[in-house]
C-alpha positions as CSV (number, residue, x, y, z in Angstrom):
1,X,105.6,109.1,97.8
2,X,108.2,111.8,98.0
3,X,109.6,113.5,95.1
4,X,112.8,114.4,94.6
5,X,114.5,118.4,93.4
6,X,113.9,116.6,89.8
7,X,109.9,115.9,90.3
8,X,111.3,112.3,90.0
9,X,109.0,110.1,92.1
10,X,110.5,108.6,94.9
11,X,108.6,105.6,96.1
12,X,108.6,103.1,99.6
13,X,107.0,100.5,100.3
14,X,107.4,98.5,103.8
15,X,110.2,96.5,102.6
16,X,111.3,98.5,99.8
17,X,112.9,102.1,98.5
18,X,111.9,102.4,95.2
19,X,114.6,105.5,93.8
20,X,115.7,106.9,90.7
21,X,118.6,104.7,88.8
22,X,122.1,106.3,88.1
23,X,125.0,105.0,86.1
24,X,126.7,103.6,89.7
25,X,123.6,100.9,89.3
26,X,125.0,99.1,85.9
27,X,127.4,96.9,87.7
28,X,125.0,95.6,90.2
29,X,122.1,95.4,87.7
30,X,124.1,94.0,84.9
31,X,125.1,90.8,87.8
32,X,121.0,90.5,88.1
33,X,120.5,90.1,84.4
34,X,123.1,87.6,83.7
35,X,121.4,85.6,86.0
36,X,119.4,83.0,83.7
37,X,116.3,82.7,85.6
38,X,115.9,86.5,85.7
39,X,115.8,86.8,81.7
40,X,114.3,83.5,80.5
41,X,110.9,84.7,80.6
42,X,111.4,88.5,78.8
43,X,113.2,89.9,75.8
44,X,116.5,90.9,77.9
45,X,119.0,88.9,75.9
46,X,121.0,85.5,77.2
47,X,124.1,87.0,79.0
48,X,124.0,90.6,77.7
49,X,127.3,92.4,77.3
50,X,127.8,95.3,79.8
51,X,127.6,98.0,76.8
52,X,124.6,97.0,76.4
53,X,123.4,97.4,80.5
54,X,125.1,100.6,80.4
55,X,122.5,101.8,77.6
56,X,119.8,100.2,79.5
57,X,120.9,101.8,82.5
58,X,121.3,105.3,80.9
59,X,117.5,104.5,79.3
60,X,116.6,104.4,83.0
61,X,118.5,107.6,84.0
62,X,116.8,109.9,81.3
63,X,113.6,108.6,80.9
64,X,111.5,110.8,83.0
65,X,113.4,113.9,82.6
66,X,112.4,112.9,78.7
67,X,108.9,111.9,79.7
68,X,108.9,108.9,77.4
69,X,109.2,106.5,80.2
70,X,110.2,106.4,84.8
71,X,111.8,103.8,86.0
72,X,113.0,102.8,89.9
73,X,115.5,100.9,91.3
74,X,114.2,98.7,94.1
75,X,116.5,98.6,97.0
76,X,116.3,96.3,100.5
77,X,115.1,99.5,102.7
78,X,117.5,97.8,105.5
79,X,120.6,96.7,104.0
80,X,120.1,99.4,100.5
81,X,121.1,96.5,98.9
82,X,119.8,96.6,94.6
83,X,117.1,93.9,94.1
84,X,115.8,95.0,91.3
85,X,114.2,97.2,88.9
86,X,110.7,98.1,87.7
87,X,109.9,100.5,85.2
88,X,107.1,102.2,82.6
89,X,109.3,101.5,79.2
90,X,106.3,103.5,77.4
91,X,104.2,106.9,78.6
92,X,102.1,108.2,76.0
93,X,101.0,110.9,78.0
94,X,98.5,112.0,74.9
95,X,96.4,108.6,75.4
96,X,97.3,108.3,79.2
97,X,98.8,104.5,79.0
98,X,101.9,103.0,79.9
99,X,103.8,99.7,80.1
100,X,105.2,98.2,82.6
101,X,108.4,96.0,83.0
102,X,110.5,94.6,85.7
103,X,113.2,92.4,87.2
104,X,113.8,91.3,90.9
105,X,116.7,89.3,92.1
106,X,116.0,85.0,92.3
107,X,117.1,85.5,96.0
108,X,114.2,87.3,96.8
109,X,111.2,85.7,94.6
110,X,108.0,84.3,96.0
111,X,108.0,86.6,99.6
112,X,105.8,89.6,97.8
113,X,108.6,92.0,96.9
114,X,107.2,92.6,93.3
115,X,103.9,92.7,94.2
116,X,104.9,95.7,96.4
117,X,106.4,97.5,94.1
118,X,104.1,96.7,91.3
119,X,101.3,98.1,93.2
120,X,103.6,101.3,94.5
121,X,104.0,101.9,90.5
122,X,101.0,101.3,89.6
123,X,99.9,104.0,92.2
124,X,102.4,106.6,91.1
125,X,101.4,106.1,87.9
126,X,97.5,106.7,88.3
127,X,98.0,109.6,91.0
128,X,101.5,111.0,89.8
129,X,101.5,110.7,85.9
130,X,97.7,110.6,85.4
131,X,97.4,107.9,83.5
132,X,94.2,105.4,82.8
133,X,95.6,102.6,81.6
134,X,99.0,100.6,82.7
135,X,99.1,97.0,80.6
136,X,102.0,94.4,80.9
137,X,102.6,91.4,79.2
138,X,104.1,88.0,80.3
139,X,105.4,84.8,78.6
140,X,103.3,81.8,78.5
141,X,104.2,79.7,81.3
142,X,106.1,82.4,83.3
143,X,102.9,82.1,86.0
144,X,105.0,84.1,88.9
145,X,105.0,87.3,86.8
146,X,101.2,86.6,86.2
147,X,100.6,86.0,90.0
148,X,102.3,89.0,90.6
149,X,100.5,91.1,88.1
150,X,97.1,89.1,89.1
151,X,97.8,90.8,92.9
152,X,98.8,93.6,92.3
153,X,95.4,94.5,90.4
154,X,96.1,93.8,86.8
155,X,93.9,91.6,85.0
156,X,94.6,88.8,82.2
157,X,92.9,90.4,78.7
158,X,94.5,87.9,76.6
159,X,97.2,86.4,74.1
160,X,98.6,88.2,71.3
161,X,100.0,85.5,69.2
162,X,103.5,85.7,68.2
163,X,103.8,89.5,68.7
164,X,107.7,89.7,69.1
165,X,110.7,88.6,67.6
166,X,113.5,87.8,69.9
167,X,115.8,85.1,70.9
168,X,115.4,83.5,67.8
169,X,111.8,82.8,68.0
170,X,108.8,84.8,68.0
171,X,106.7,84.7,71.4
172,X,103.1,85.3,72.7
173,X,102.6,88.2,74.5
174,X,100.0,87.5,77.3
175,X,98.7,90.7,77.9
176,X,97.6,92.5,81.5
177,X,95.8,95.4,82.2
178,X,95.0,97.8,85.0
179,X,92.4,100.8,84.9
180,X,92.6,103.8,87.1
181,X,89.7,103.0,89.5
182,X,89.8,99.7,89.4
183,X,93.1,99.3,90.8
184,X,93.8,97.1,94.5
Protein backbone atom coordinates (compact mmCIF):
# COMPACT_ATOMS: atom_id res chain seq x y z
CA UNK A 1 0.00 0.00 0.00
CA UNK A 2 1.48 3.48 -0.73
CA UNK A 3 -0.26 6.59 0.11
CA UNK A 4 -0.38 9.40 -1.72
CA UNK A 5 0.59 13.60 -0.57
CA UNK A 6 -3.36 13.40 0.25
CA UNK A 7 -3.10 10.24 2.88
CA UNK A 8 -5.37 8.73 0.01
CA UNK A 9 -4.58 5.00 -0.03
CA UNK A 10 -3.00 3.83 -3.00
CA UNK A 11 -3.39 0.13 -3.48
CA UNK A 12 -1.76 -2.89 -6.02
CA UNK A 13 -2.43 -5.88 -6.37
CA UNK A 14 -0.55 -8.33 -9.00
CA UNK A 15 -2.71 -7.57 -11.70
CA UNK A 16 -4.16 -4.46 -10.52
CA UNK A 17 -3.44 -0.46 -9.52
CA UNK A 18 -6.07 0.34 -7.42
CA UNK A 19 -5.87 4.70 -7.41
CA UNK A 20 -7.76 7.50 -6.37
CA UNK A 21 -10.71 8.54 -9.08
CA UNK A 22 -10.69 12.00 -10.78
CA UNK A 23 -13.27 13.70 -12.93
CA UNK A 24 -11.06 12.45 -16.29
CA UNK A 25 -12.60 8.81 -15.11
CA UNK A 26 -16.43 9.75 -15.87
CA UNK A 27 -16.26 9.02 -19.49
CA UNK A 28 -14.68 5.74 -19.24
CA UNK A 29 -16.69 4.72 -16.17
CA UNK A 30 -19.98 6.06 -17.37
CA UNK A 31 -19.21 3.36 -20.91
CA UNK A 32 -18.81 0.52 -17.92
CA UNK A 33 -22.15 1.30 -16.45
CA UNK A 34 -24.19 1.45 -19.42
CA UNK A 35 -23.21 -1.78 -19.96
CA UNK A 36 -26.38 -4.05 -18.88
CA UNK A 37 -24.79 -6.82 -17.35
CA UNK A 38 -22.65 -4.51 -15.14
CA UNK A 39 -25.91 -2.85 -13.43
CA UNK A 40 -28.60 -5.62 -13.53
CA UNK A 41 -27.59 -6.96 -10.25
CA UNK A 42 -27.21 -3.33 -8.07
CA UNK A 43 -29.12 -0.14 -7.68
CA UNK A 44 -27.04 1.82 -10.53
CA UNK A 45 -29.95 2.70 -12.78
CA UNK A 46 -30.72 1.14 -16.47
CA UNK A 47 -28.59 3.40 -18.83
CA UNK A 48 -27.87 6.38 -16.43
CA UNK A 49 -27.49 9.80 -17.96
CA UNK A 50 -23.80 11.15 -17.79
CA UNK A 51 -24.99 14.03 -15.16
CA UNK A 52 -25.66 11.57 -13.11
CA UNK A 53 -21.89 9.56 -13.48
CA UNK A 54 -20.38 12.88 -13.13
CA UNK A 55 -22.04 13.16 -9.51
CA UNK A 56 -21.01 9.65 -8.91
CA UNK A 57 -17.74 10.30 -10.00
CA UNK A 58 -17.34 13.56 -7.97
CA UNK A 59 -18.84 11.26 -4.88
CA UNK A 60 -15.69 9.24 -5.57
CA UNK A 61 -13.30 12.20 -5.77
CA UNK A 62 -14.33 13.74 -2.35
CA UNK A 63 -15.14 11.04 -0.35
CA UNK A 64 -12.03 10.43 1.69
CA UNK A 65 -10.94 13.85 1.92
CA UNK A 66 -14.70 14.09 3.64
CA UNK A 67 -14.20 10.81 5.52
CA UNK A 68 -17.69 9.59 4.84
CA UNK A 69 -16.57 7.04 2.32
CA UNK A 70 -12.79 5.92 -0.19
CA UNK A 71 -13.18 4.71 -3.19
CA UNK A 72 -10.44 3.29 -6.12
CA UNK A 73 -10.44 3.01 -9.52
CA UNK A 74 -9.11 -0.35 -10.61
CA UNK A 75 -6.78 -0.03 -13.51
CA UNK A 76 -4.97 -3.07 -15.76
CA UNK A 77 -1.38 -2.43 -14.08
CA UNK A 78 0.00 -3.16 -17.83
CA UNK A 79 -2.06 -1.45 -20.24
CA UNK A 80 -3.59 1.38 -17.27
CA UNK A 81 -6.53 0.66 -18.85
CA UNK A 82 -10.05 1.51 -16.29
CA UNK A 83 -11.70 -1.84 -15.32
CA UNK A 84 -13.46 -0.86 -12.72
CA UNK A 85 -14.27 0.56 -9.46
CA UNK A 86 -14.63 -0.51 -5.90
CA UNK A 87 -15.43 1.55 -3.08
CA UNK A 88 -16.66 1.94 0.82
CA UNK A 89 -19.98 4.06 0.07
CA UNK A 90 -20.33 4.28 4.06
CA UNK A 91 -17.41 4.91 7.00
CA UNK A 92 -18.82 5.42 10.21
CA UNK A 93 -15.62 5.84 11.76
CA UNK A 94 -17.58 6.15 15.37
CA UNK A 95 -18.79 2.32 15.09
CA UNK A 96 -15.78 1.27 12.90
CA UNK A 97 -18.01 -0.34 9.85
CA UNK A 98 -18.21 0.28 6.32
CA UNK A 99 -19.88 -0.83 3.09
CA UNK A 100 -18.54 -1.96 0.31
CA UNK A 101 -19.53 -1.65 -3.44
CA UNK A 102 -18.14 -2.34 -6.78
CA UNK A 103 -18.18 -2.74 -10.56
CA UNK A 104 -15.61 -4.50 -12.92
CA UNK A 105 -15.81 -4.56 -16.62
CA UNK A 106 -17.84 -7.96 -18.32
CA UNK A 107 -14.41 -8.33 -20.28
CA UNK A 108 -12.64 -9.20 -17.41
CA UNK A 109 -15.21 -11.28 -15.10
CA UNK A 110 -14.56 -14.79 -13.86
CA UNK A 111 -10.30 -14.52 -13.96
CA UNK A 112 -10.13 -13.23 -10.04
CA UNK A 113 -9.81 -9.49 -10.69
CA UNK A 114 -12.52 -8.61 -7.98
CA UNK A 115 -11.49 -10.90 -5.67
CA UNK A 116 -8.10 -9.05 -5.77
CA UNK A 117 -9.20 -5.98 -5.18
CA UNK A 118 -11.84 -6.94 -2.77
CA UNK A 119 -9.31 -8.45 -0.54
CA UNK A 120 -6.76 -5.28 -1.14
CA UNK A 121 -9.86 -3.15 0.25
CA UNK A 122 -10.79 -5.13 2.63
CA UNK A 123 -7.10 -4.88 3.94
CA UNK A 124 -6.85 -1.11 3.67
CA UNK A 125 -9.77 -0.94 5.36
CA UNK A 126 -8.82 -3.10 8.60
CA UNK A 127 -5.12 -1.77 8.64
CA UNK A 128 -5.64 1.77 7.09
CA UNK A 129 -9.10 3.02 8.37
CA UNK A 130 -9.27 0.80 11.48
CA UNK A 131 -12.28 -0.54 11.04
CA UNK A 132 -14.04 -3.95 12.46
CA UNK A 133 -16.56 -4.61 10.45
CA UNK A 134 -16.89 -4.23 6.31
CA UNK A 135 -20.54 -5.83 5.18
CA UNK A 136 -21.81 -5.99 1.44
CA UNK A 137 -24.83 -7.00 0.10
CA UNK A 138 -25.77 -8.84 -3.17
CA UNK A 139 -28.95 -9.57 -5.24
CA UNK A 140 -30.50 -12.92 -5.05
CA UNK A 141 -29.25 -14.80 -7.83
CA UNK A 142 -26.21 -12.55 -8.62
CA UNK A 143 -23.88 -15.77 -7.33
CA UNK A 144 -20.52 -14.12 -8.98
CA UNK A 145 -20.66 -11.18 -6.63
CA UNK A 146 -21.28 -13.80 -3.83
CA UNK A 147 -18.30 -16.03 -4.97
CA UNK A 148 -16.34 -13.07 -5.04
CA UNK A 149 -17.29 -11.87 -1.60
CA UNK A 150 -17.30 -15.78 -0.37
CA UNK A 151 -13.20 -15.53 -1.46
CA UNK A 152 -12.28 -12.82 -0.54
CA UNK A 153 -13.24 -13.56 3.26
CA UNK A 154 -16.77 -12.27 3.70
CA UNK A 155 -19.29 -14.46 4.85
CA UNK A 156 -23.20 -14.90 3.94
CA UNK A 157 -25.20 -13.55 7.34
CA UNK A 158 -28.43 -13.47 5.66
CA UNK A 159 -31.50 -11.88 3.74
CA UNK A 160 -32.98 -8.70 4.48
CA UNK A 161 -36.29 -8.92 2.79
CA UNK A 162 -37.22 -6.23 0.56
CA UNK A 163 -34.87 -3.58 2.06
CA UNK A 164 -34.61 -1.19 -1.02
CA UNK A 165 -36.67 0.43 -3.35
CA UNK A 166 -35.37 0.82 -6.84
CA UNK A 167 -35.96 -0.02 -10.30
CA UNK A 168 -39.45 -0.12 -9.71
CA UNK A 169 -39.45 -2.98 -7.28
CA UNK A 170 -38.20 -3.52 -4.01
CA UNK A 171 -35.24 -6.09 -3.65
CA UNK A 172 -33.66 -8.44 -1.04
CA UNK A 173 -30.52 -7.47 0.18
CA UNK A 174 -28.38 -10.62 0.88
CA UNK A 175 -26.07 -9.43 3.31
CA UNK A 176 -22.05 -10.27 3.74
CA UNK A 177 -19.78 -9.58 6.36
CA UNK A 178 -16.10 -9.52 7.21
CA UNK A 179 -14.50 -9.03 10.74
CA UNK A 180 -11.11 -7.73 11.39
CA UNK A 181 -9.28 -10.88 12.33
CA UNK A 182 -11.12 -13.08 10.64
CA UNK A 183 -10.32 -11.81 7.37
CA UNK A 184 -8.37 -14.35 4.32
Amino acid sequence: MGHSKSGFPRLFTDRLNLRSPDMGDCDDFHELILIPEVTRFSNWPDAPKIAQTRRSIKWMCEAHAKGKGCAWILEDRVSGRLLGAVRFNTIDKHWKWAELGYELHPSVWGIGLMTEAVRAVTRCGFDHFSLNRIEAWTLPGNTASDRVLEKAGFRYEGTLRQKAWFKNAFHDFRMFGCIAGQAM
